[in-house]
N, C-alpha and C positions, 0 to 999 in steps of 0.2 A: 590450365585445367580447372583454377578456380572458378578463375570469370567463367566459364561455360558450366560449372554445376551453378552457380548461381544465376546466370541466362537462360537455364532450365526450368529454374524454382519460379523466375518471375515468369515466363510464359505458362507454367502448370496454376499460379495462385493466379493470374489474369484472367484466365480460362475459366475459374471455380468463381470470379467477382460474380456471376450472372445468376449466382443458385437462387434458388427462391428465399423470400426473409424468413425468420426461425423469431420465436419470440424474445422481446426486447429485453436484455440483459444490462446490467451495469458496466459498461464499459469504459474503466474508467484510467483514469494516470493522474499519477500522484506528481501534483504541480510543487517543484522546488521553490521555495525560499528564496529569493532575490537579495541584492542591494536596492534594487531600483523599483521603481514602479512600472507596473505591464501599460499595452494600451494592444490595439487591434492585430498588431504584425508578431506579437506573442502570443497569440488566441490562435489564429490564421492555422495552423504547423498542426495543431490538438483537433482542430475542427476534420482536417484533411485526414489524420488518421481514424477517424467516423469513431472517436471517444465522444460520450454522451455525459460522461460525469470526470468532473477532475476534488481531487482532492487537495484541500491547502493545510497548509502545516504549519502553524505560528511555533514557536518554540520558548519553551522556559527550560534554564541551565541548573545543575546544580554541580558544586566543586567538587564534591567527593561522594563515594557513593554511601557513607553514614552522617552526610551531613545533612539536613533537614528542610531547608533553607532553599528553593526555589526563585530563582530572580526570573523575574519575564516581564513583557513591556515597558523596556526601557530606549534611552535614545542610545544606549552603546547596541544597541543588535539590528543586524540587517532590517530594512525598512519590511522586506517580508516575512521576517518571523517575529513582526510587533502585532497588536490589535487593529491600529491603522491597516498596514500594509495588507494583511490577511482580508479586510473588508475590501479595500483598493481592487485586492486579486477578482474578489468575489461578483463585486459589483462590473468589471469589466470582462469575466468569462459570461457572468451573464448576459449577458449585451447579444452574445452567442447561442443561447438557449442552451449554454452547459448548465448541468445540476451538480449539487457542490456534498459534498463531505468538508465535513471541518472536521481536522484531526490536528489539534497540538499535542505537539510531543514534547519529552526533556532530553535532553543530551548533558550528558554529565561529562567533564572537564575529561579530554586525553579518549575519550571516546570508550569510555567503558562502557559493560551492558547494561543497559536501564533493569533489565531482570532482576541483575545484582544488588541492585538499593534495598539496604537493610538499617533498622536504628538497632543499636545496643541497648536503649532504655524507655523505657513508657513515657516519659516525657519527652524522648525525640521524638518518638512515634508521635505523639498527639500534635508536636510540632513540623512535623511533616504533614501530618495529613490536615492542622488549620491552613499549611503553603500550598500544599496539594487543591486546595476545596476552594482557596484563593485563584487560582490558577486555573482552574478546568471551570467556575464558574463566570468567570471573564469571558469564556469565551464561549458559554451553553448562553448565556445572555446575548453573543454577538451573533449565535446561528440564529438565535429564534429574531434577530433586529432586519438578517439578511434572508430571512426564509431558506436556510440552507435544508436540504431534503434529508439529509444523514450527521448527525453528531457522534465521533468515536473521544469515546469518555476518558480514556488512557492506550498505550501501548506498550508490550511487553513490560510489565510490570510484576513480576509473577511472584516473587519473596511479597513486595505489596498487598498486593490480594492473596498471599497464603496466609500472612501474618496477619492481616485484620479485614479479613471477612465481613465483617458488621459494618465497620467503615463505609465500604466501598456499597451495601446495602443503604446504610442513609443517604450516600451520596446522587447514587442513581434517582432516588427520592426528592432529593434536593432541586436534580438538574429537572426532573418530570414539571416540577411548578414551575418552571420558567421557560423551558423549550418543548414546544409540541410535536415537534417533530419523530423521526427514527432514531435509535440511538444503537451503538456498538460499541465492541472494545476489539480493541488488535491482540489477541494472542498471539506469542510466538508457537511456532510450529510444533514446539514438543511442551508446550504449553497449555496448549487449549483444552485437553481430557480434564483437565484438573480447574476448570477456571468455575466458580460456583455461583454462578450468578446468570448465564447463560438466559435463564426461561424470566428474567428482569428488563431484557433489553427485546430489541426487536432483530434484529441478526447476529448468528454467532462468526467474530470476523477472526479471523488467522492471516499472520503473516507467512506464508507458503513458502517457505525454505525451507521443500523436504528434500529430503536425498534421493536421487531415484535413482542415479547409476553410477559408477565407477569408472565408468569408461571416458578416454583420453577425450576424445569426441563420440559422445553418446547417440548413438544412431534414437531415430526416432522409436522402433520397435520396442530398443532396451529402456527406454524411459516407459515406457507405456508399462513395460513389466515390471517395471518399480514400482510404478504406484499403486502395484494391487496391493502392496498390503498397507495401505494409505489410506486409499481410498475408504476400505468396508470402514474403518476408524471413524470414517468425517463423517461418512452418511449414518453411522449408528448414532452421533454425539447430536445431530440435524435432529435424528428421528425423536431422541430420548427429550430432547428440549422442545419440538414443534418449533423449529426456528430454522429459518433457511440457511445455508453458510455464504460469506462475502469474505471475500478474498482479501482483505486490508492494504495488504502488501504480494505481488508477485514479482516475479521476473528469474532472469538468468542473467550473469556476466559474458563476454563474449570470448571467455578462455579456455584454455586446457582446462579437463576436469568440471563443467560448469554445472553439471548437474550431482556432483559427488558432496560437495556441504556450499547449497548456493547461496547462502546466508555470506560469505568468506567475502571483505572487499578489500584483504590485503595487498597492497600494491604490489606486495613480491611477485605476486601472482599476472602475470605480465604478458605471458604467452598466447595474444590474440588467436581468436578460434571463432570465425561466427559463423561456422557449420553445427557449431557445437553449441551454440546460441539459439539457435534456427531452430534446432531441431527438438531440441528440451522446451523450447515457446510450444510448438505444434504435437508435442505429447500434450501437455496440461493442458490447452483447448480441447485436445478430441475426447480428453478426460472426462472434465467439469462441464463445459458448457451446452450439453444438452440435457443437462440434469433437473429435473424441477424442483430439485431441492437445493438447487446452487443458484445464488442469485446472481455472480458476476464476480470482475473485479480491479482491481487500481496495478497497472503498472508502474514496475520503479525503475527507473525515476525520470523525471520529465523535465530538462531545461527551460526555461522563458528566450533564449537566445538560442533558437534553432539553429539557426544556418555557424553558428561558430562550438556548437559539442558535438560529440560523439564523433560519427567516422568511421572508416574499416579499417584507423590503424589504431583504436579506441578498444581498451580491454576492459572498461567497468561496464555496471549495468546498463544508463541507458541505451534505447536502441534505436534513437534518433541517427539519421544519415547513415542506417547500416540498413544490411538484405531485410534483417529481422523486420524494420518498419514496416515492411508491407506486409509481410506474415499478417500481423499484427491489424495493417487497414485493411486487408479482405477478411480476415475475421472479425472484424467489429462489424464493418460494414454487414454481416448478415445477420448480426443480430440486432436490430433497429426497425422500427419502425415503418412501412413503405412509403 
C-alpha cells in the first residue's frame, strides 16, 4: 500500500513538471560540511534537484555556552567547516552556476542551543563579542573574495542580540565596509518578532521550525491550517521592515510527528514516516512560495555524498534518496528561470 501511495505522488508531481515557470525564487540547500574536499559528482545530485543556490557553513566552536572564546579555522576541524574548505565548496558549486549563501555558524560543545549563549559579566561579553567580530569577519572578508550573493551574519543567537543590541549594530557596519553584497541573519523560529535590527540587513531570514500540526502523519490539509496563524506573523514582521523573508533554514524529518516541534533531531525519535515528510514539505511550498514577499529558501540538510545518505529507512532531515526528493525537484524546477 505504501509503494502504490507513493507511485501515485510520483505520477501526480510528473504530471505538474510541465506547469508554466513562476518567478525565480531561491531555491536553495544548505550544503553540509565535509571531511573532504567536493569536486563535480558532489555538485551533479544539487544541480538535478533544479536548487539554484546552496548554502556553505564553516563553523566556529565554543565549550560551553558562558564561555567566550570561539575557536574556528583550525587544522582540528573538518576540512569543510575551515576557511579553505568553505572557499573549496564555493569555488567548485560555482563551476555549476550555483549562487552561494555563506553562513557560519557555532556549535557549542554536546550540542546545546546557540540561543542559549549568555556571559555572566561585561568583560565576557566584550570577550565574546572581540571572538565573535573575529569570526564572522573571516569570513564577510571571504564572501566578498568569492562574490558570494548572500552573507548570513549569525544564527540563532537570540540571548546575543537581546543582551547587546548596539554590538550587533556596529557589527553589521563593520561587515558593509568590506562585503557588498546581501546580507542576513537566521532567526530562530520563535525568534525572529524580537530580532532588532531587521531594516539593517537586506532579508529578514528564519529558520522555519514552526509547528504546524500534531498529527501522527499530518495530512497535507492540516499543515496548511497550521500555518495560519504563522503565517499573518511573517508577513506583518516583512511589511513592518520592508524586507522580504528568506527561509534560512527549512525542512522536516521523515518521522512520526514531523511537523508537531520540527526543529527535534532526537534520535529517540526513530519512527520512519515519509508520508509525513512529504506532506508537511508540500504544505510550506503551497504556503510561502508564491508570495512576493517571500523570497525562497535553503533546505536542511544536504550531504556531499549522495548516493550513500539518506534513504526510505532514514529518519532525519535530509531528503536525499527519499519520495520527498522529487516533491522538492518539481517544485524548484518551477521556480527558475526558462
Amino acid at each position: 500500500m505504501r509503494i502504490l501511495f507513493f507511485s501515485l505522488i510520483t505520477v501526480l508531481l510528473l504530471g505538474c513538471a510541465a506547469a508554466e515557470y513562476k518567478p525565480q525564487k531561491i531555491n536553495g540547500v544548505s550544503f553540509v560540511a565535509a571531511r573532504d574536499a567536493i569536486d563535480s559528482t558532489h555538485v551533479n545530485p544539487v544541480i538535478r534537484i533544479n536548487s539554484n543556490y546552496a548554502a556553505i557553513m564553516p563553523f566556529g566552536f565554543i565549550r560551553q555556552l558562558d564561555n567566550p572564546e570561539i575557536i574556528h579555522n583550525t587544522d582540528r576541524q573538518w576540512f569543510g567547516e575551515t576557511r579553505a574548505g568553505a572557499k573549496q565548496y564555493i569555488v567548485e558549486l560555482r563551476k555549476a552556476n550555483l549562487r552561494i549563501m555563506l553562513k557560519p555558524q557555532i556549535w557549542v560543545w554536546r550540542g546545546e542551543f546557540t540561543g542559549e549563549i549568555m556571559m555572566s559579566s561585561e568583560e565576557n561579553w566584550e570577550k565574546l563579542e572581540s571572538s565573535y567580530t573575529n569570526f564572522i569577519m573571516e569570513y564577510a572578508n571571504l564572501a566578498e573574495e568569492v562574490d558570494a550573493e548572500i552573507f548570513c551574519i549569525g544564527t540563532e543567537l537570540e540571548l546575543f542580540v537581546k543582551f547587546r543590541p548596539e554590538y550587533w549594530t556596529s557589527l553589521i557596519a563593520k561587515i558593509r565596509l568590506v562585503y557588498k553584497g546581501e546580507l542576513t541573519y537566521a532567526a530562530n523560529w520563535d525568534e525572529f518578532r524580537r530580532t532588532p535590527f531587521w531594516n539593517q540587513l537586506d532579508y529578514i531570514g528564519i529558520d522555519a521550525y514552526f509547528p504546524v500540526s500534531d498529527e501522527k502523519t499530518p495530512s497535507v490539509e492540516h499543515c496548511l491550517e497550521g500555518w495560519k496563524k504563522h503565517k499573518p506573523i511573517i508577513k506583518q514582521v516583512s511589511k513592518e521592515n520592508s524586507r522580504p523573508v528568506l527561509f534560512t533554514e527549512y525542512g522536516y524529518r521523515s518521522v512520526d510527528f514531523s511537523a508537531e516541534r520540527p526543529w527535534v533531531f532526537d534520535r529517540k525519535m526513530a519512527n520512519v514516516n515519509l508520508e509525513a515528510q512529504n506532506n508537511a514539505m508540500m504544505a510550506l511550498y503551497a504556503v510561502f512560495w508564491d508570495e512576493d514577499w517571500f523570497a525562497g529558501g535553503f533546505i536542511w540538510k544536504w550531504f556531499h555524498k549522495d548516493e550513500a545518505v539518506g534513504g526510505e529507512d532514514n529518519f532525519m532531515f535530509t531528503p536525499q534518496n527519499k519520495p520527498v526528493e522529487l516533491i522538492i525537484k518539481n517544485h524548484y524546477g518551477k521556480y527558475r528561470n526558462p
